[in-house]
C-alpha positions in Angstrom: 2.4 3.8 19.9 1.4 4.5 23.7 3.3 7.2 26.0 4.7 5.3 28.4 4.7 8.0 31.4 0.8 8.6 30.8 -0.4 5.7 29.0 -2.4 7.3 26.8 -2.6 5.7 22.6 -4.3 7.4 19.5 -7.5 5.5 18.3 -7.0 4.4 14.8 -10.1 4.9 13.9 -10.9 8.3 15.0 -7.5 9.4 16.2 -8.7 10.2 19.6 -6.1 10.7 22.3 -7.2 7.8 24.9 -5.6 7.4 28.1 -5.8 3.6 28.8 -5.3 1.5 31.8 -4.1 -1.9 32.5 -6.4 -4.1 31.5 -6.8 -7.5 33.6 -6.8 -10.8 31.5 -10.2 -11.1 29.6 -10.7 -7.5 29.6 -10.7 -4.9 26.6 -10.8 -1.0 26.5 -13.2 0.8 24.0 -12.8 4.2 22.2 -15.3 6.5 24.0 -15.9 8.8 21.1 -16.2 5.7 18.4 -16.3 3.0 20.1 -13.3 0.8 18.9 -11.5 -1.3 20.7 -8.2 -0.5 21.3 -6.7 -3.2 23.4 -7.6 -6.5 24.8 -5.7 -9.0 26.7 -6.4 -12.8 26.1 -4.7 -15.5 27.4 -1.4 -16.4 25.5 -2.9 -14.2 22.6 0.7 -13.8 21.7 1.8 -17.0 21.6 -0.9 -17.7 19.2 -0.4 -15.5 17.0 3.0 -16.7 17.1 2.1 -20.6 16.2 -0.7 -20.1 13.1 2.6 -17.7 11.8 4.9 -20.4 12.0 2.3 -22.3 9.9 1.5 -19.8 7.7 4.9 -19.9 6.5 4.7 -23.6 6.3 1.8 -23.3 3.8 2.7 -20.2 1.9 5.8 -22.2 0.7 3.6 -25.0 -0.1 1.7 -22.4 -2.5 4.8 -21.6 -4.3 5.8 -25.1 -4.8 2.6 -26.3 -6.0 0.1 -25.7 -9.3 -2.0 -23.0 -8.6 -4.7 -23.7 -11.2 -4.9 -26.3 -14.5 -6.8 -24.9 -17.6 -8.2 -27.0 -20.2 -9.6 -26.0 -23.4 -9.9 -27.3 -26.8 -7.0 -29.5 -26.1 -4.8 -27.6 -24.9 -3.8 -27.1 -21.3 -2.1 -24.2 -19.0 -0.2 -25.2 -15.6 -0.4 -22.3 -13.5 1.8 -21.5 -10.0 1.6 -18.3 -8.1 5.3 -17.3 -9.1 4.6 -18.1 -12.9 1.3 -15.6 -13.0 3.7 -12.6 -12.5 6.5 -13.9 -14.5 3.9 -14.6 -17.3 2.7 -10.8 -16.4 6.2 -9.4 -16.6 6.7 -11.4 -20.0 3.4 -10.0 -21.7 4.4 -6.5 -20.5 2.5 -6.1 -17.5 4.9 -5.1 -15.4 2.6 -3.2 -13.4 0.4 -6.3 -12.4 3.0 -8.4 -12.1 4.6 -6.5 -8.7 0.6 -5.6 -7.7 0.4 -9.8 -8.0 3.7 -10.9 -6.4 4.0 -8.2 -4.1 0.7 -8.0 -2.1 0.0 -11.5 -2.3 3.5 -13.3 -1.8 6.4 -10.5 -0.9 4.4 -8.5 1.7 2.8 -10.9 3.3 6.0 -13.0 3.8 8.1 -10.0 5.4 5.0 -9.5 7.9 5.4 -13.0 9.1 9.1 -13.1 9.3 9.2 -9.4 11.2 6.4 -10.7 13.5 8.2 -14.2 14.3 11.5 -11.6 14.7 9.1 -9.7 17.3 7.6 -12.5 19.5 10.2 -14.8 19.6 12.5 -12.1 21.4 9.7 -11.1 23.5 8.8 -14.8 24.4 12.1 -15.3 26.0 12.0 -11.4 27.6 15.4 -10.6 25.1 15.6 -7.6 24.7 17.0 -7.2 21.2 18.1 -3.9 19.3 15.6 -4.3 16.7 12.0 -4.7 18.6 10.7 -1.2 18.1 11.8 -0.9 14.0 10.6 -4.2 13.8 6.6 -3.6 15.0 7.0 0.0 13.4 7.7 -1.6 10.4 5.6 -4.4 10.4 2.6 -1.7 11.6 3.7 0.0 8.4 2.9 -3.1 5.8 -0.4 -4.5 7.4 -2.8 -1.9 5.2 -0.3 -3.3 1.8 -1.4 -6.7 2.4 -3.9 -8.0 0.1 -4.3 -12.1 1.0 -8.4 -11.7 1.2 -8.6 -9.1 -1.7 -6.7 -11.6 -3.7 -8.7 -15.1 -3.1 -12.2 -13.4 -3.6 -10.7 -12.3 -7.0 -9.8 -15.7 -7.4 -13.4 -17.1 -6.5 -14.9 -14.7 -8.7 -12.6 -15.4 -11.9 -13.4 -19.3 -11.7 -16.7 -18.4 -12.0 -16.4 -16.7 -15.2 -13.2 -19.3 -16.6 -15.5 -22.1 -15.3 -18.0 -21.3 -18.6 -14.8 -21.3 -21.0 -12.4 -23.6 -20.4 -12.0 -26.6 -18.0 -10.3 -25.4 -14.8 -8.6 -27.6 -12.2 -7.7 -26.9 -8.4 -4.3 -27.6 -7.6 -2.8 -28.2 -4.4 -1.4 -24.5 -4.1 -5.5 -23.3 -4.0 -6.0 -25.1 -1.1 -2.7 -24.2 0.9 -2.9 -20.5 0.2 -6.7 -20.6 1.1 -5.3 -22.4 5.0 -2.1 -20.2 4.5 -4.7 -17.3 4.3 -7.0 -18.5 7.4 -3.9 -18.8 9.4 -2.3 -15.4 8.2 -5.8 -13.8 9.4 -5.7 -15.5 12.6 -2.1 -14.1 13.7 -2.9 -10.9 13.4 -6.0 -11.3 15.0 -4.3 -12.7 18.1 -1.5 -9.8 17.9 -2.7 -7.1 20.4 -1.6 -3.8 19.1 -1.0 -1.8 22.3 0.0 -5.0 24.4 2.6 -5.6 21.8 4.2 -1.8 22.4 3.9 -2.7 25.8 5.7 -6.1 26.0 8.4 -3.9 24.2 8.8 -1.2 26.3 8.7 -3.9 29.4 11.1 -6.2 27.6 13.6 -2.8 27.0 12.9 -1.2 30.2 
């Protein structure tokens, strides 16, 4: 988070103290040690990033609702939802890999999306409401915990090896959580960092 009297923010990839100026629409301001970028301002970034969240959450319930995957092998055959693989986890004693399965794939995921709608809708309509700054501290906080990418290329690679063993099906779920995951990406790639702390301080000031 930015010092508002000087303006200046840590880079997070070298941790470089950078003092950084306003930056004019289309513009973005580069680490000079590293070279990352550490702020850009796009036209209605935020907004964006506020509408594919809204439909992340549309399609995330949709994977919870829907079969995941359908196995079938030597007649018998395994419905599978996203919910069901960690209770199945829990039930075989896996409790471990159930909460690494429900939490960074469902539960984190989810509170990131509700604390980001809980920051831009306030700052949309300039409110300036008590909980802005826990809110993008602790939504800051989860972002490393989430594990939405991680998890489908585990998924891609595992049908691969099922495919040669047993009959596998695609369910409805697959496809939402793969758009649930394109739209989850895409929010917090609209979601400026430093122009977020400084709608913030704007909206409390």
């Amino acid at each position: 988070m930015q010092d508002r009297d000087d303006q200046r923010t840590a880079c997070i990839e070298c941790d470089l103290l950078v003092s950084v100026a306003d930056v004019a629409e289309g513009q973005r301001a580069a680490c000079p040690r590293c070279g990352h970028v550490l702020t850009s301002l796009s036209e209605d970034g935020h907004n964006r990033s506020l509408a594919f969240a809204l439909a992340a959450v549309v399609l995330l319930l949709m994977s919870n609702a829907f079969p995941f995957l359908e196995l079938k092998a030597s007649g018998l055959e395994k419905v599978m939802t996203l919910p069901n693989s960690a209770v199945e986890l829990y039930r075989d004693g896996y409790t471990t890999l159930a909460v690494l399965v429900l939490g960074p794939i469902i539960g984190i995921p989810s509170l990131m999306l509700v604390t980001l709608m809980a920051l831009l809708v306030p700052l949309r309509k300039r409110r300036a409401v008590p909980w802005l700054v826990p809110a993008g501290r602790f939504f800051f906080f989860l972002n490393p915990w989430s594990m939405v990418e991680v998890f489908l290329i585990g998924v891609l690679v595992s049908l691969v090896k099922i495919g040669a063993m047993a009959t596998v099906v695609i369910g409805i779920s697959f496809y939402s959580y793969v758009a649930f995951a394109i739209c989850f990406t895409a929010a917090l790639a609209n979601l400026d960092r430093l122009q977020l702390w400084r709608e913030i301080e704007a909206c409390r000031a």
